[in-house]
C-alpha positions as CSV (number, residue, x, y, z in Angstrom):
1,X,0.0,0.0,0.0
2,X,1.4,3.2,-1.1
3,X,2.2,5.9,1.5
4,X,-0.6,9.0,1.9
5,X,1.1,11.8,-0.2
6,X,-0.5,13.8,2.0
7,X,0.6,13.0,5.1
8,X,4.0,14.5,5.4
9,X,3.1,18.4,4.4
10,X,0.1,17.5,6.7
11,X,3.0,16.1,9.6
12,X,5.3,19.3,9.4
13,X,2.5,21.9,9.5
14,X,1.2,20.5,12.8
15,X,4.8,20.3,13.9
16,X,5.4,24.0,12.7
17,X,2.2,24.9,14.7
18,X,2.6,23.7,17.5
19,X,6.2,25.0,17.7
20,X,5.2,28.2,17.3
21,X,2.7,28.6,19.6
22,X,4.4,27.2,22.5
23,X,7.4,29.5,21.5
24,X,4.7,32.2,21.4
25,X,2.7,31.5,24.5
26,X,6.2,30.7,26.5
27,X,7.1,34.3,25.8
28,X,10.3,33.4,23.8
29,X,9.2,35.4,21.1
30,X,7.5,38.6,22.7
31,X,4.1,40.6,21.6
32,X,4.9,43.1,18.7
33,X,8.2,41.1,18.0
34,X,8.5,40.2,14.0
35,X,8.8,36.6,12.7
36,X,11.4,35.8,10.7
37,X,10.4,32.8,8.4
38,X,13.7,31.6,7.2
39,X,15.1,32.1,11.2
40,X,12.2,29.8,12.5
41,X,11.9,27.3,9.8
42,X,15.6,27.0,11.0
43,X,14.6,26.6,14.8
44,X,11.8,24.5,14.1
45,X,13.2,22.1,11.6
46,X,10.6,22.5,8.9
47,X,10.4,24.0,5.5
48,X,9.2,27.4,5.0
49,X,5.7,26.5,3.0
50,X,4.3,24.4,6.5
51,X,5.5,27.3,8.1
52,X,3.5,29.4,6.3
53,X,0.5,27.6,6.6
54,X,1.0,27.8,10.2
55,X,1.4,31.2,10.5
56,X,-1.6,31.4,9.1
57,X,-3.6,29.4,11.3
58,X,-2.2,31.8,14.0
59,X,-3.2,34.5,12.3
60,X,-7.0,33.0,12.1
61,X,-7.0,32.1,15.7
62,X,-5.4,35.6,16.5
63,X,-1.8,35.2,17.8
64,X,-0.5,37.0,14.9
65,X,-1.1,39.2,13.2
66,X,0.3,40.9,9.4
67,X,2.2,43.7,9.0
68,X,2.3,46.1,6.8
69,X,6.0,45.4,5.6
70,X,5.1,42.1,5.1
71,X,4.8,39.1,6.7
72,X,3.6,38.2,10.8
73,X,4.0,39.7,14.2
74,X,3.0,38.4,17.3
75,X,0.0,40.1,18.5
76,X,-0.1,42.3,21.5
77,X,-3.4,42.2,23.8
78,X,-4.5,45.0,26.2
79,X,-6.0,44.1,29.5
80,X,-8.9,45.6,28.5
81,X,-9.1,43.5,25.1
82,X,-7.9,40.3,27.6
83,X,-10.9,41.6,29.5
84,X,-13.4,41.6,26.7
85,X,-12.1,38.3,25.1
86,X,-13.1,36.9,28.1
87,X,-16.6,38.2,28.6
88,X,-17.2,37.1,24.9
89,X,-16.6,33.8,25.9
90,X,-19.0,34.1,28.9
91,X,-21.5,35.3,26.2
92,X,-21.1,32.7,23.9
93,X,-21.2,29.6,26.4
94,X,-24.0,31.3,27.9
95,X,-25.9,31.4,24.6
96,X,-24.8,27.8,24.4
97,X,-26.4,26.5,28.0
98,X,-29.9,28.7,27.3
99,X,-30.2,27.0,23.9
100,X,-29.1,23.8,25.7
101,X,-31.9,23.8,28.3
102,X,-34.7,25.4,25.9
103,X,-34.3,22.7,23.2
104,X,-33.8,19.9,25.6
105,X,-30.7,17.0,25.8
106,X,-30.9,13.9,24.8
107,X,-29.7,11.7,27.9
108,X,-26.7,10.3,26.5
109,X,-25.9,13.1,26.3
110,X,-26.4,14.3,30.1
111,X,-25.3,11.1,31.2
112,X,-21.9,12.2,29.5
113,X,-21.6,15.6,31.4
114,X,-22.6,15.1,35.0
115,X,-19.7,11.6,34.2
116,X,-17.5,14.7,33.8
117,X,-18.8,16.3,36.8
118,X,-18.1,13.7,38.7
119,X,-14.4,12.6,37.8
120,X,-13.8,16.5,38.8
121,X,-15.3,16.2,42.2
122,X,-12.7,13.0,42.9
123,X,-10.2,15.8,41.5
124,X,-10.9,18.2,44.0
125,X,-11.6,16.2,46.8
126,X,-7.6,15.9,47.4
127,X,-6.0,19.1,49.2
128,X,-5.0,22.3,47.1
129,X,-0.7,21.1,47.6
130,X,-1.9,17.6,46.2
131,X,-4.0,18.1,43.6
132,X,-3.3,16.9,40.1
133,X,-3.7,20.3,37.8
134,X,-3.1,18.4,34.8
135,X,-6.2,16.0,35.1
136,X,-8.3,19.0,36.7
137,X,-7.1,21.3,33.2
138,X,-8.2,18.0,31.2
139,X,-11.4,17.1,32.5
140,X,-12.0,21.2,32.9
141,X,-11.4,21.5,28.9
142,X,-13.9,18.3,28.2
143,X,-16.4,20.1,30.1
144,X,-16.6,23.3,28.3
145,X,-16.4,21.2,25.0
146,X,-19.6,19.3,26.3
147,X,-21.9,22.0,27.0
148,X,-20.6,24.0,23.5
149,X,-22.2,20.9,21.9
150,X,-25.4,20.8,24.4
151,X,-26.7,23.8,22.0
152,X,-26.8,20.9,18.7
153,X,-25.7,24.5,17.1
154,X,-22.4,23.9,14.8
155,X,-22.3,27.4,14.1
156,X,-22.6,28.2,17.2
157,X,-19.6,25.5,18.7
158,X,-17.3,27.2,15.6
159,X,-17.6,30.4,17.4
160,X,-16.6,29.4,20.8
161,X,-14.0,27.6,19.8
162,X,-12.7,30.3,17.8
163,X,-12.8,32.7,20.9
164,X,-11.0,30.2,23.0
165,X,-7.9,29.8,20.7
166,X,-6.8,32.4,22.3
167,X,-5.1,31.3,25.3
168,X,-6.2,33.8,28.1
169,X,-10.2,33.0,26.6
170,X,-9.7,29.3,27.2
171,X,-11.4,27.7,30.2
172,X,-8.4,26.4,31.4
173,X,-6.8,30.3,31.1
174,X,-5.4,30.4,34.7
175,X,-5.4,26.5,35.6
176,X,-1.6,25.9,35.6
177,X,0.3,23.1,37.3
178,X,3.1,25.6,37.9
179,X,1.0,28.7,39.5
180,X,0.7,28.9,43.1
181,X,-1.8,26.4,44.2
182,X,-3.6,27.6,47.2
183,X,-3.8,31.0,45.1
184,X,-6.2,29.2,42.6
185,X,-7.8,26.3,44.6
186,X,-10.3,28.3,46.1
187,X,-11.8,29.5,42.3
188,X,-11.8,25.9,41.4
189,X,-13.7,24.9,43.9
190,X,-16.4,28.0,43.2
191,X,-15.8,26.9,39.4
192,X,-17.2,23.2,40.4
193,X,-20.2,24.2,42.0
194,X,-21.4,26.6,38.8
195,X,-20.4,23.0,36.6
196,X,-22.8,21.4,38.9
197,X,-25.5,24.3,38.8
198,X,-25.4,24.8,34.9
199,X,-25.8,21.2,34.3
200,X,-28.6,21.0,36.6
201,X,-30.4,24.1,35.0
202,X,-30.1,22.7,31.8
203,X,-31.6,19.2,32.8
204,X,-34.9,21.6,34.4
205,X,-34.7,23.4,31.1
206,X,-34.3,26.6,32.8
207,X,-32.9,28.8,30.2
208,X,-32.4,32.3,32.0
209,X,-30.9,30.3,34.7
210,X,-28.9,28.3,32.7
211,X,-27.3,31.4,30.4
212,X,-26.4,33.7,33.9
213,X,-24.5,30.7,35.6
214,X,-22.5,30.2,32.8
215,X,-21.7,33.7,32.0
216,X,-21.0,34.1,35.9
217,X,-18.7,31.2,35.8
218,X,-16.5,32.9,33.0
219,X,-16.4,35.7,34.9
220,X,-14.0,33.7,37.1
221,X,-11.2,33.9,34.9
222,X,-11.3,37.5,35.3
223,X,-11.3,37.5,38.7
224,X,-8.0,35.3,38.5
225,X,-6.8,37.8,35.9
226,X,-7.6,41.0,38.6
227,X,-5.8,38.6,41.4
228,X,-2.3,37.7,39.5
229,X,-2.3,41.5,38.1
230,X,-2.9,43.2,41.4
231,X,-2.0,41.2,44.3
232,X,0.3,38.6,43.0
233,X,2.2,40.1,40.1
234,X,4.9,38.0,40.6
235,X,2.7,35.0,39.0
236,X,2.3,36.6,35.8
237,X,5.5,35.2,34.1
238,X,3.9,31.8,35.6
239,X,0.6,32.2,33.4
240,X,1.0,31.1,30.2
241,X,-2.1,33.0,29.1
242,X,-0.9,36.4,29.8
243,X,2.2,36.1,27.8
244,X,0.6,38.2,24.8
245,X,-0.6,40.5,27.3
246,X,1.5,44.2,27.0
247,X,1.9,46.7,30.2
């Protein structure tokens, strides 16, 4: 059986993606700082046409951005636009939960959230210096890509997702094994019990309810964002997240 011929281009694409965003979101290349293709086609180990192509998947999730000169730039963020980003995604989930609980879920599909639900309560149930982040960040992000699909709206789940590509919109924004634990347990805690209330608004097919708890529980990420910027600035270089962030 002959090899795909698509396969390799397809192969050093992801590899130049995911190369550059982690060089990106590590805050080895900084906000406003021009990308030079040949340099990282170099560091990466790929040729310059999967670069490309990665650069412009960036560019469509909205860590880059073009410059007038020619070719990308990382992208700078305000607080304030870190700020809005976030309460888009709070609108958009909470779109997604009201449309959930008005159209009604099937109960597979139920059945498959609360099972998520519940493997975060076993999470949780250790204390804050023991915790495993990692599963928490995992089970967290299958979550959030549950109730998007709750809606049935494809549209809908395109738009979301495209709002949390960028890191500091993603539900697990400010969930990071290497932040200060006891600084973040408490949220996660809150953050469990508005899982638990969404989920059972949508299963009473409480829409109102249903869309304010979930646009409430975004709203968490914000007050992490408030905490690591005013009280513990020293965390900031810790959050991944806020490495496109400028001031």
């Amino acid at each position: 059986m002959s090899a795909d011929p698509d396969r390799a281009p397809k192969q050093q694409t992801a590899k130049a993606l995911l190369g550059l965003r982690d060089l990106i979101l590590t805050g080895e290349i900084e906000p406003g700082e021009r990308l030079s293709e040949v340099a990282l086609a170099e560091r990466l180990s790929v040729s310059r046409t999967p670069l490309r192509a990665a650069l412009q998947r960036l560019e469509q999730e909205g860590l880059v951005t073009l410059i007038p000169s020619g070719g990308y730039a990382v992208r700078s963020f305000s607080r304030q636009e870190v700020i809005d980003a976030i309460e888009l995604r709070g609108v958009l989930e909470g779109t997604a939960a009201r449309l959930a609980a008005e159209r009604g879920v099937t109960p597979a599909r139920m059945k498959a959230i609360r099972e998520v639900v519940a493997q975060l309560d076993e999470v949780l149930a250790t204390e804050a210096h023991a915790m495993d982040f990692e599963r928490y960040e995992t089970l967290n992000g299958k979550f959030h890509r549950l109730l998007w699909d709750l809606a049935g709206s494809e549209v809908l789940r395109r738009e979301v997702e495209r709002m949390t590509s960028l890191p500091f919109a993603s539900p697990n924004a400010f969930v990071n094994t290497e932040a200060d634990a006891p600084a973040f347990y408490r949220t996660l805690v809150v953050a469990q019990a508005q899982h638990k209330a969404i989920v059972a608004a949508i299963e009473l097919r409480e829409g109102a309810r249903a869309e304010a708890l979930a646009r409430e529980h975004a709203r968490l990420a914000r007050q992490n964002l408030d905490f690591v910027l005013e009280e513990q600035p020293d965390l900031r270089r810790k959050v991944l997240a806020l490495a496109l962030m400028a001031g």
